[in-house]
C-alpha positions, 0 to 999 in steps of 0.5 A: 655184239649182242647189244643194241645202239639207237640213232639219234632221238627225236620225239616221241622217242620213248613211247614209240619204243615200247610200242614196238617192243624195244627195251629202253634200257637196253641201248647201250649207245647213243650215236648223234649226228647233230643237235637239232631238235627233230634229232634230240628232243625225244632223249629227254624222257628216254633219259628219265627212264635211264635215271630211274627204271633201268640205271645200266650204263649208256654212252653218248657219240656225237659232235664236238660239244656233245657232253656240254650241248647233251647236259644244258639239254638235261638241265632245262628239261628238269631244272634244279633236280638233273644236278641234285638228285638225277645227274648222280644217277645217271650211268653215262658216259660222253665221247666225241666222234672220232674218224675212227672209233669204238664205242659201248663195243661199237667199231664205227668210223665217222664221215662229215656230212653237209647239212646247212650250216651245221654239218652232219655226222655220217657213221659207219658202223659195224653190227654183227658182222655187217657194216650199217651207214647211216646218215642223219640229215645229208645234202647229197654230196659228195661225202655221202657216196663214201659214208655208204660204199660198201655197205650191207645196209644204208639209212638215209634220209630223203625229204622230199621231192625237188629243190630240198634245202640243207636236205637230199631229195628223192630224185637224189636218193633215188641216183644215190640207190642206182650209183651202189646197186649193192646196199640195201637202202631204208629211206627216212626223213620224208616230210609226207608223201611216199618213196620206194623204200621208205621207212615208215613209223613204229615199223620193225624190219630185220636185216 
């Protein structure tokens, strides 16, 4: 699979991508855990570019809703014009998130996780011959130590220090690291501060 896949898309989505060299118009899936806006609100711009720079197809997985919550997105960002003149151009395709499911060439299987209300999707997903996890925003229960069994590489968020709301805190992510000794973990999502493994902004790491 030569392709690539973005994960969720909050903002600045679109900048950040050029600045590390990552061609907008080359992701060719979309893969949502939930619609809050830290998640979403970089997509429209990235959106922009799909309508008029680079019009090569694009699918969007996500929650149940997502075509519906997806479009009301688009038309408050652009009001009159999405539908008139940019939705027409718009290569895209919607899919709601199976247990088990291909999308854009992507084998992937979807775990629910615990998020506040809302809930999270999980994804497993299968990229080059390795299995990648990643979790969006997770309580540390549970569903979260079967979305990254087995996996080669695990993204994962990890707040912040102590009791974290609808969150998984460092403490957390630092059990869940020694319960799957095998997988390599990249810790996203921290509020501030530091954390063995931790992701940090525009960088690039190969795996």
């Amino acid at each position: 699979m030569n392709g690539r896949l973005l994960l969720d898309g909050g903002a600045p989505l679109l900048p950040h991508m050029q600045r590390v060299g990552v061609d907008p118009g080359a992701i060719d899936a979309v893969f949502l855990t939930h619609f809050h806006g830290d998640h979403t609100l970089g997509l429209p711009t990235f959106v922009l570019h799909r309508v008029f720079v680079d019009d090569r197809p694009l699918t969007f997985v996500g929650p149940e809703g997502v075509e519906e919550r997806l479009e009301a997105l688009w038309d408050v960002s652009w009001g009159p014009d999405w539908k008139r003149v940019m939705r027409p151009k718009f290569k895209v395709t919607y899919q709601t998130a199976t247990p088990m499911g291909s999308a854009a060439g992507f084998d992937y299987e979807t775990i629910r996780l615990d998020h506040g209300s809302s809930g999270s999707n999980g994804y497993r997903i299968k990229v080059n011959g390795r299995l990648l996890a990643y979790s969006g925003d997770t309580e540390a229960t549970a569903p979260l130590d079967a979305l990254v069994e087995g996996a080669d590489v695990a993204i994962v968020e990890a707040t912040g220090p102590g009791d974290v709301f609808s969150h998984m805190s460092w403490e957390s992510a630092a059990d869940l690291k020694r319960r799957h000794p095998k997988t390599r973990f990249m810790f996203n999502h921290l509020y501030s501060g530091t954390l063995e493994d931790a992701a940090t902004d525009l960088q690039v790491i190969e795996v």
